[in-house]
C-alpha positions in Angstrom: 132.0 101.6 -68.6 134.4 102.5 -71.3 134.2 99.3 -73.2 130.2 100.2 -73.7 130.9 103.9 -74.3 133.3 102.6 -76.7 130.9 100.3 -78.6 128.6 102.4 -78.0 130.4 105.3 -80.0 131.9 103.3 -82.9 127.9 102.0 -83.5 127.2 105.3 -84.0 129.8 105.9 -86.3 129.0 102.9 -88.2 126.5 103.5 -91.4 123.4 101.8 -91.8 123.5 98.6 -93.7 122.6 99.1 -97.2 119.6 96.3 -97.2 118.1 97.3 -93.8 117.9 101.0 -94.8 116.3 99.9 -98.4 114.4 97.2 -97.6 110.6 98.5 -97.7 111.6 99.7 -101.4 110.7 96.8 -103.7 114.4 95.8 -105.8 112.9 94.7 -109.3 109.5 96.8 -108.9 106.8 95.3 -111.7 103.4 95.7 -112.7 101.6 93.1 -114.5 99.1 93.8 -116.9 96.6 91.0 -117.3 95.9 91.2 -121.4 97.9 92.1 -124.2 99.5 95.0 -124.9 97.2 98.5 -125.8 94.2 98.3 -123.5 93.1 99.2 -120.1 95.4 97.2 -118.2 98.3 98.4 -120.2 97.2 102.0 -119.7 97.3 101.6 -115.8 100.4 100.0 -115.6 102.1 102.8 -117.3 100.1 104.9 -115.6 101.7 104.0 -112.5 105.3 103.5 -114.1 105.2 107.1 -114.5 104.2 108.1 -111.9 106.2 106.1 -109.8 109.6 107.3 -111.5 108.7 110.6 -112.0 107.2 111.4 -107.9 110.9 109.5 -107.7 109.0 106.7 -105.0 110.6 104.3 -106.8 114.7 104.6 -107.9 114.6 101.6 -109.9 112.1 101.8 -113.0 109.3 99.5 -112.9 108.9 97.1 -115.6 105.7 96.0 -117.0 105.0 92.6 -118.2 101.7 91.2 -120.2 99.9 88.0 -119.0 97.1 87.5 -121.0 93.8 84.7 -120.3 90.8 84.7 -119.1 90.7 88.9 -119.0 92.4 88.7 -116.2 91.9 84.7 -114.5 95.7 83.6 -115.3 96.8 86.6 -113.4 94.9 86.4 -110.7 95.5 82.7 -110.5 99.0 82.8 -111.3 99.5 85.6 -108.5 97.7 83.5 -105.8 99.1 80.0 -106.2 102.6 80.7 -108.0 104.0 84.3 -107.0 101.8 85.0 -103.4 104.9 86.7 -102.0 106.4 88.9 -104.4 107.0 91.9 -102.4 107.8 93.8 -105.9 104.7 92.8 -108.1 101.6 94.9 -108.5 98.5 93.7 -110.7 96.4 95.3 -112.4 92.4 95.1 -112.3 89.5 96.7 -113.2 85.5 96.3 -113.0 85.6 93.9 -115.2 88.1 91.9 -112.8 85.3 92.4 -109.9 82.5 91.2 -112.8 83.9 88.3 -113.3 85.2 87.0 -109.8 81.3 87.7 -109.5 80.7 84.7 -111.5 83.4 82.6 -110.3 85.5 83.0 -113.6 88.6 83.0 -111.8 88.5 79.6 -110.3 88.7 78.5 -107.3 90.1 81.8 -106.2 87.4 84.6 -104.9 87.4 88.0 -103.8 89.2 87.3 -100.5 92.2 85.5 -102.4 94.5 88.4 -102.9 95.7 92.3 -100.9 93.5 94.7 -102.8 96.1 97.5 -102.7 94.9 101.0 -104.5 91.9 102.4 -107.0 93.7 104.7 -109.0 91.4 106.6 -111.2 87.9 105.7 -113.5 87.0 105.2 -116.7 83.5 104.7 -118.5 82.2 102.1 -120.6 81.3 103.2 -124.1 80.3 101.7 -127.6 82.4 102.4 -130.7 82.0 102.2 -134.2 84.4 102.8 -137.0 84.5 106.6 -138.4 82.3 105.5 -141.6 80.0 103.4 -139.8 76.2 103.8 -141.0 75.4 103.9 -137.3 75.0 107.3 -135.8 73.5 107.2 -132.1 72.2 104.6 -130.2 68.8 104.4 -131.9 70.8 103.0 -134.7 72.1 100.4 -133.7 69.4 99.2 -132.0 67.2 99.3 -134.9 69.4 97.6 -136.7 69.7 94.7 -134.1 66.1 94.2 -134.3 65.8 93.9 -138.0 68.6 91.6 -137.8 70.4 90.6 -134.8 73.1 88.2 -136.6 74.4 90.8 -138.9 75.8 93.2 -136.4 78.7 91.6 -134.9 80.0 93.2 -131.5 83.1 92.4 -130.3 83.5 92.5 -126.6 87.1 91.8 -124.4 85.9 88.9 -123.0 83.1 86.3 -123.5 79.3 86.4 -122.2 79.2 87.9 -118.6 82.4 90.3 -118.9 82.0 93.6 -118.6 81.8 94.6 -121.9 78.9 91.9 -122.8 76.7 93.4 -119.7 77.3 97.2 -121.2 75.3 96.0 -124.1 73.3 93.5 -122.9 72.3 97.0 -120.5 71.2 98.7 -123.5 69.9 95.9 -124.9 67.2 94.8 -121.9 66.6 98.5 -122.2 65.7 98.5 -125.8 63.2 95.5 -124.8 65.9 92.9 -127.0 66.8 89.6 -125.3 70.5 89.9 -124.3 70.8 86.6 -126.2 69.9 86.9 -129.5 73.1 89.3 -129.5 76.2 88.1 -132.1 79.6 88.6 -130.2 83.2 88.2 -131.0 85.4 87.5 -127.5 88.6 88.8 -127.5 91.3 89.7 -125.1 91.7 93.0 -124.0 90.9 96.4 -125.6 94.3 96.6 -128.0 92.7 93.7 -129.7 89.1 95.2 -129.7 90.4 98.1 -131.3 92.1 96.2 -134.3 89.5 94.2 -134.6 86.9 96.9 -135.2 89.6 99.3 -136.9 89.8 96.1 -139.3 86.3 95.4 -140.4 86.1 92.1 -138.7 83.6 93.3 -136.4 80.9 96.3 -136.4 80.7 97.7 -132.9 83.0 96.8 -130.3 81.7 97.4 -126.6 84.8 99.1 -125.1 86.0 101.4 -122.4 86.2 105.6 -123.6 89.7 105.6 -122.0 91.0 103.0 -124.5 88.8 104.8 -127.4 90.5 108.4 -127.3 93.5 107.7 -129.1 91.5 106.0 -132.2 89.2 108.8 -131.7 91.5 111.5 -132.2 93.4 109.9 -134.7 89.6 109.9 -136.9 89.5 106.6 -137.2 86.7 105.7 -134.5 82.9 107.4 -132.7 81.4 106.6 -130.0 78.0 106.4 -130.2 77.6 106.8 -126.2 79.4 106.8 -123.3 78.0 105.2 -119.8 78.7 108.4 -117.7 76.0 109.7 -115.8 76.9 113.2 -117.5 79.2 114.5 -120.6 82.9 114.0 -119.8 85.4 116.7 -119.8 87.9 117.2 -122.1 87.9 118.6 -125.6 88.3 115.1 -127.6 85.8 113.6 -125.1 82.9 116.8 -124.4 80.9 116.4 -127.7 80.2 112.5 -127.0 76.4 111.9 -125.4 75.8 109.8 -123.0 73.9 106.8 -123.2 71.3 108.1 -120.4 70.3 111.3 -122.5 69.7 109.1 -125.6 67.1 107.4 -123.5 69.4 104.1 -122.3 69.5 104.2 -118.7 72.8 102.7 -118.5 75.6 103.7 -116.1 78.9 101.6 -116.3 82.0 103.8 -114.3 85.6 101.8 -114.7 87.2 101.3 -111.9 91.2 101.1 -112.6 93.4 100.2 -109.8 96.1 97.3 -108.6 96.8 94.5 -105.8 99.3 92.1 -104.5 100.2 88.8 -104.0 98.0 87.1 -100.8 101.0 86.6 -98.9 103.0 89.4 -99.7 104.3 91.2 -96.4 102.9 94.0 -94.6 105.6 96.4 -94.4 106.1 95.7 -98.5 101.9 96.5 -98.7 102.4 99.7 -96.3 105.4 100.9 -98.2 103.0 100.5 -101.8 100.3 101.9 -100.1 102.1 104.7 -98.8 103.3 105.3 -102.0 99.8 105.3 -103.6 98.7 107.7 -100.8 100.8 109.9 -102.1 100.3 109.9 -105.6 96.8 109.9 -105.0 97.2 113.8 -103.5 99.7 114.9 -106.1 98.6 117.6 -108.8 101.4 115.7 -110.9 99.5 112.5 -110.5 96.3 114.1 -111.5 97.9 115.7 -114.5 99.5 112.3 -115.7 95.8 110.6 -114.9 93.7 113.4 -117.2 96.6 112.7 -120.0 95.4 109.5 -120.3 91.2 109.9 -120.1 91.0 108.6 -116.3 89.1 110.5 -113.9 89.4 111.0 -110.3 88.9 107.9 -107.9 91.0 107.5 -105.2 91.2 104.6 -102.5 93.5 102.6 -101.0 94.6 99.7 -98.1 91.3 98.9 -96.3 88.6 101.2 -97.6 89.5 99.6 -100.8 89.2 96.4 -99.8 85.7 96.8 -98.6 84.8 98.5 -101.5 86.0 95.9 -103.9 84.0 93.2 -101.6 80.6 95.5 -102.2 81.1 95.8 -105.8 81.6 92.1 -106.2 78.3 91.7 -104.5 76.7 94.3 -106.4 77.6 92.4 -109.6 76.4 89.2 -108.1 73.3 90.2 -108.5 73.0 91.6 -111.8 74.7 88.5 -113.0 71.7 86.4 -111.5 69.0 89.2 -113.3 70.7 87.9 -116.8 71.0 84.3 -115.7 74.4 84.0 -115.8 74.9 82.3 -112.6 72.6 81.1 -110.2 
């Protein structure tokens, strides 16, 4: 018996090895954003940098890094076939990312492909002009697409079918004008939208209010409407109508939130998820969120999953109503 009671009492003096005890904690923690720097994706990943660091989840700071393509395609793709396992690496997506696995714009990758890990807050679509732009509500614009639809150029992160081309082509099948007789500008992500419009090179820019506030507080960009079903809150954001109570029945909420790698394991998804679960709860988290124009929304693990799967058939459909697939 002594021998054992021996062992027995030097394992209990032993400490716990330093990997064992840390290993649901991801070492080199990183959050890809999938477009360039200064739009959506960007504002969710540092979302979740801060809040991250600051709730002290994660001891390590978590890096973000830009992968550009296809608003959001190469990251998607690049997750799935190149970096499935990555215990450390969250992604960013949005409705847009939903909109266009919809239409099979991410390859041969659907839905099913990757961990849908948390929904982290909501944003609403929303068109923007520059401060001095002749167009004032809605009714402008559309007036001024009928009379000519080639002279007003709307740029749009992404090309025909992303989530910025169905916001207008919404407003458009509402105004009675054929969604194709529209002139768009593609470009990649809402950092470049904004610079584009901010620069003259395009008229109206179909965008996303949470990636607007900045210009507009700086005076340098309106709204003409927001797709809420209501006025937002907030004192930059209050005095901008929607496009329902301008007489456009258009509704277009943006979901914000991240996933993993298909094959990343599940005690690295619980310990992300766990993390999210807190967050999600946290007055500090909801502080950081209303700093940067996201509303509430707040799912995770499974629930999200079959959420994500719902919305993808949702957007199915209105991508056959427009005839963008069949």
């Amino acid at each position: 018996m002594k021998p054992i009671i021996l062992l027995a009492a030097l394992a209990a003096c032993l400490p716990l090895a330093g990997p064992a005890a840390a290993a649901d904690e991801p070492r080199r923690p990183e959050c890809i954003a999938p477009a360039a720097p200064g739009g959506g994706f960007d504002l969710t990943c540092k979302l979740a940098q801060s809040a991250l660091v600051q709730s002290k989840l994660l001891k390590a700071p978590m890096r973000v890094t830009y992968m550009p393509g296809g608003v959001g395609a190469v990251a998607y793709n690049a997750v799935v076939a190149q970096r499935p396992s990555e215990a450390g690496t969250i992604t960013a997506f949005s409705s847009g990312s939903l909109l266009n696995l919809a239409q099979g714009k991410f390859g041969r990758f659907d839905e099913s492909a990757v961990k849908w890990l948390a929904g982290i807050g909501t944003s609403y679509g929303a068109i923007a002009v520059r401060a001095d732009s002749p167009y004032q509500n809605l009714d402008d614009l559309v007036a001024a697409i009928k009379a000519d639809p080639g002279k007003v150029v709307i740029g749009s992160g992404g090309t025909v079918g992303s989530q910025d081309w169905m916001q207008t082509a919404l407003i458009a099948r509402a105004a009675g004008i054929d969604p194709r007789t529209l002139r768009y500008v593609a470009m990649e992500g809402g950092g470049e939208l904004a610079t584009a419009l901010l620069g003259g090179h395009i008229q109206v820019a179909s965008s996303d209010i949470a990636d607007s506030v900045p210009h507009i507080e700086s005076g340098d960009m309106r709204i003409l409407a927001v797709f809420s079903e209501e006025r937002l809150p907030g004192e930059t954001v209050a005095s901008i109508p929607t496009a329902k109570e301008q007489g456009y029945d258009v509704i277009w909420p943006v979901i914000r939130g991240f996933y993993v790698g298909p094959k990343v394991s599940d005690d690295a998804y619980a310990w992300w998820k766990n993390a999210f679960d807190q967050l999600l709860v946290s007055d500090d988290f909801a502080k950081l969120r209303e700093q940067r124009e996201l509303y509430p929304f707040a799912m995770t693990g499974d629930e999200l999953d079959a959420y994500v799967k719902q919305q993808v058939t949702r957007y199915k459909q209105l991508a056959q109503e427009f005839g963008l697939i069949q």
